[in-house]
N, C-alpha and C positions, 0 to 999 in steps of 0.2 A: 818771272812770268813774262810770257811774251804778251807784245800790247798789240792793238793794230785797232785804227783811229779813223773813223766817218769824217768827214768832214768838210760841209760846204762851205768856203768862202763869200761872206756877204751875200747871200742866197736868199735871206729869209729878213721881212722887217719886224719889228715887236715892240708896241709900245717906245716907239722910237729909238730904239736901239739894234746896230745888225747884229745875225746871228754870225757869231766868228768864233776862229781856234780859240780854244780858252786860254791861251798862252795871250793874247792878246789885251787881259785884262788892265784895266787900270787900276794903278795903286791908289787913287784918293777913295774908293767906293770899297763898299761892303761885301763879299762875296758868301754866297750860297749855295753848298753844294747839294745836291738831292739823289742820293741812290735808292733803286730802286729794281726788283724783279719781279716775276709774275712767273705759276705754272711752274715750279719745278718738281713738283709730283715726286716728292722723296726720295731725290736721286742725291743721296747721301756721301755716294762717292763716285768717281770720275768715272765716264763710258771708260771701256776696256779699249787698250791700246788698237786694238783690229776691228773696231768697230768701221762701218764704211760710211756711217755721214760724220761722227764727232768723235774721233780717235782721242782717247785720253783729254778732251776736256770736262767742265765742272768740277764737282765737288766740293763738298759744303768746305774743306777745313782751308782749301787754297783761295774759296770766296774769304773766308775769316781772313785771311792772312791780306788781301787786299783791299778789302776794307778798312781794317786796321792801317796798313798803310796809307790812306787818303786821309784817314783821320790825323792822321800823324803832320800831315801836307798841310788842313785846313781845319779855323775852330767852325767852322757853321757847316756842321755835316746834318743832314735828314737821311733816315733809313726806312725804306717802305718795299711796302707788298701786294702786288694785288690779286690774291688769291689763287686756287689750287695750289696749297701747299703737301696737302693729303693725296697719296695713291699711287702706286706707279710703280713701288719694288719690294719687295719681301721688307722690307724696314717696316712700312707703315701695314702691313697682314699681322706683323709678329709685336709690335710695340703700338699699334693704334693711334700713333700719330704724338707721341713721345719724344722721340728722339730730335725729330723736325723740331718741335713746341723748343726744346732743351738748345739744342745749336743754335736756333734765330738767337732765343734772349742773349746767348755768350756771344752774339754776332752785334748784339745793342739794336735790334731794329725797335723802331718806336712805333709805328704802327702797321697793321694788315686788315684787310679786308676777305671775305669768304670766297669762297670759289664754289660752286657746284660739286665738287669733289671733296671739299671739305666737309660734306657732310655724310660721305660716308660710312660712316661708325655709327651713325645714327645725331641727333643732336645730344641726346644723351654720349655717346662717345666723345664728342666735341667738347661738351663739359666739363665731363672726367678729364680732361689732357689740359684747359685753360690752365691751372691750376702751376704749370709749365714753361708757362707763356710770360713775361715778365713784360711787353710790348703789351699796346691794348687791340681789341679790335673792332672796326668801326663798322656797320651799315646804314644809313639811312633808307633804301626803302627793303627791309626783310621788316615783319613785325615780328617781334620774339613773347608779345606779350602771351600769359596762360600757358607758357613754356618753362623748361628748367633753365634757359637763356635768357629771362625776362631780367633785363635789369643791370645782364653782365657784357651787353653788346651796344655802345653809347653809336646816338649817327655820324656824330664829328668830334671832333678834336681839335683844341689850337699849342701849338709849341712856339716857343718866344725862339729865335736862334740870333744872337746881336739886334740888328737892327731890324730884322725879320718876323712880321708876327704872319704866322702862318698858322692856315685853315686847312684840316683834311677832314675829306668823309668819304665815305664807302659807298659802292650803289651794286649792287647784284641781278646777275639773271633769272631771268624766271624758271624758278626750278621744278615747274610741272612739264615732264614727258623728257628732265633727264635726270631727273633725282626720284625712285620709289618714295611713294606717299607716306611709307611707314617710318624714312627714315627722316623728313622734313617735318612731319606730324603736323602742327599747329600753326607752323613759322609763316603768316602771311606775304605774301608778295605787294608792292605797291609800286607803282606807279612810279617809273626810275627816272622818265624826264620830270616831271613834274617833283618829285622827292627833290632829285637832283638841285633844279633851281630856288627851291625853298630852303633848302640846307645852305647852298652857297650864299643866298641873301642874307640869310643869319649871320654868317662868316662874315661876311662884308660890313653889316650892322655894326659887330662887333670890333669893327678896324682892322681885320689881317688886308694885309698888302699883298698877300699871296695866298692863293686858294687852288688846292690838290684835289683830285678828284681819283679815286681807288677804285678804278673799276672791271669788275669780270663781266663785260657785257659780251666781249668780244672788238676783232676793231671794225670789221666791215663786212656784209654781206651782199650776195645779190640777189636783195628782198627789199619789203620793209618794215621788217625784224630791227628792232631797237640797236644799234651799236653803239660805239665811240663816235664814229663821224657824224652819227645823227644827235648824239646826246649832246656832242662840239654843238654843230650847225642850230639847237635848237634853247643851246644853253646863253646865260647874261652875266654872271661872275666867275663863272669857271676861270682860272688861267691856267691849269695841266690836268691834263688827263694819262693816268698811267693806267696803261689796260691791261688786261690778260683774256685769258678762254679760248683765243683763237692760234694761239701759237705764233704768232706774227714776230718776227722779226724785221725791226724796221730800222734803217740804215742812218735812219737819221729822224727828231719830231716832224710829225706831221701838221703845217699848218691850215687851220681850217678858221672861215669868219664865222662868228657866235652871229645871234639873229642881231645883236647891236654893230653888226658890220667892224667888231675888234677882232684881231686874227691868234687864237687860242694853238696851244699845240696838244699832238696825241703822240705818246710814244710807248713803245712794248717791246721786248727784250727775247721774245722767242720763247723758248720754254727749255725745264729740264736743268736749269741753273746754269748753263752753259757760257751768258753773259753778265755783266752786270751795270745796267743801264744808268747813265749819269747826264744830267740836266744842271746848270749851273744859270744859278741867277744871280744880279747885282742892284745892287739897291745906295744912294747916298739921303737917301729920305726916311723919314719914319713911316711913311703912307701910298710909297709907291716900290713894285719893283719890276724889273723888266730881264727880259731869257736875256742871258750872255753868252752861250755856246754850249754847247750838247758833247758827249763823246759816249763810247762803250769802251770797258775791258773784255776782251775774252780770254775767259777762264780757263789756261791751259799748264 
């Protein structure tokens, strides 16, 4: 696979530490890797060679084959998602969103978040395919209660990875005027900044050093339509935000100061599977950790 690598030089500060190549790491400290995609709308196998924006990249089994190899690189790998996994090619019309469910788990992701298009099939379709899903999936503000989701959609999650205790939770867009009423039914909407910073309190309560934020809100508009940089700008324990919904591909995280004047990052990966986004954190503490350098593979 060909690689090709973002990457600013001492560009960025973080909890005291600069943001550099990750080649740069120090051997006495803990390392953390975090992959991550968003939006690949069941594009299962590679664009066709004569495509004219993405000639023969993606596809799910050369993601598997590289991810695998990272893991093989490092033990503290994280595997995430943030939503629209569902729609986008006769895959998910003929198998309802099976086959996706089926590839993440052999791929090891350990959590995802929803996307607007994952509910396609209805929530009842979404259901039926969990069952697939061997990853969990998080939201804090969707309410699934009086639904056939009640109970199978937790808001956060914490994974130990070494010295890493890490916080993840899900936060979604509001799916009235782009999701049919009939296929969201009952699913409440709440309140995603305000969800948001009550969920990561809890994470933080609970001691993660690291708190993940899984979000389809989008990354940025010219409104003021809920995004990433306003969920950043208005959030207190956040420390990543991995976005989707807007197709953003972003060359490198974006820093932005939370309302406590600490500078959080947002990063998203495009859409379509095409990259596969990686954030690398390091920690020599049990209660702190801090970005050590950022990179993408594209998947070609």
């Amino acid at each position: 696979m060909k690689r090709k690598e973002f990457i600013k030089k001492a560009s960025v500060i973080a909890a005291g530490a600069i943001l550099m190549p990750l080649s740069s790491f120090g051997t006495n400290k803990e390392r953390l890797v975090v992959l991550h995609t968003n939006d690949w709308h069941s594009h299962i196998n590679p664009f066709p060679l004569n495509d004219k924006k993405y000639p023969g990249l993606g596809g799910a089994a050369k993601r598997a084959a590289l991810i695998s190899k990272i893991r093989s690189q490092y033990k503290n790998v994280i595997l995430l998602d943030s939503g629209d996994i569902f729609q986008g090619t006769p895959y998910f019309n003929f198998y309802g969103g099976e086959l996706e469910f089926k590839l993440m788990s052999e791929m090891g992701y350990d959590f995802a978040t929803l996307g607007n298009h994952d509910f396609d099939g209805g929530i009842d379709g979404f259901a039926k395919q969990l069952p697939n899903a061997s990853f969990d999936f998080l939201s804090a503000n969707y309410d699934f209660n009086g639904t056939i989701l009640e109970g199978k959609i937790a808001p956060y999650a914490i994974k130990r990875k070494g010295k890493f205790k890490i916080g993840v939770f899900g936060i979604g867009i509001k799916l009235d005027g782009l999701v049919p009423k009939k296929l969201y039914g009952a699913v409440k909407y709440l309140d995603p900044i305000q969800k948001a910073n009550e969920t990561a309190q809890i994470l933080k309560d609970k001691g993660c050093n690291l708190i993940i934020c899984l979000s389809h809100l989008g990354y940025k508009y010219n409104s003021n339509k809920v995004s990433d940089t306003v969920l950043a700008e208005s959030s207190s324990n956040i420390d990543l935000i991995l976005g989707g919904h807007t197709h953003t591909f972003l060359s490198s995280p974006q820093g932005i100061m939370n309302q406590n004047g600490k500078e959080i990052f947002i990063n998203q990966t495009g859409w379509a599977g095409i990259n596969l986004g990686r954030v690398d954190y390091e920690t020599n503490s049990p209660k702190a950790a801090s970005i050590l350098g950022y990179d993408y593979e594209k998947i070609s």
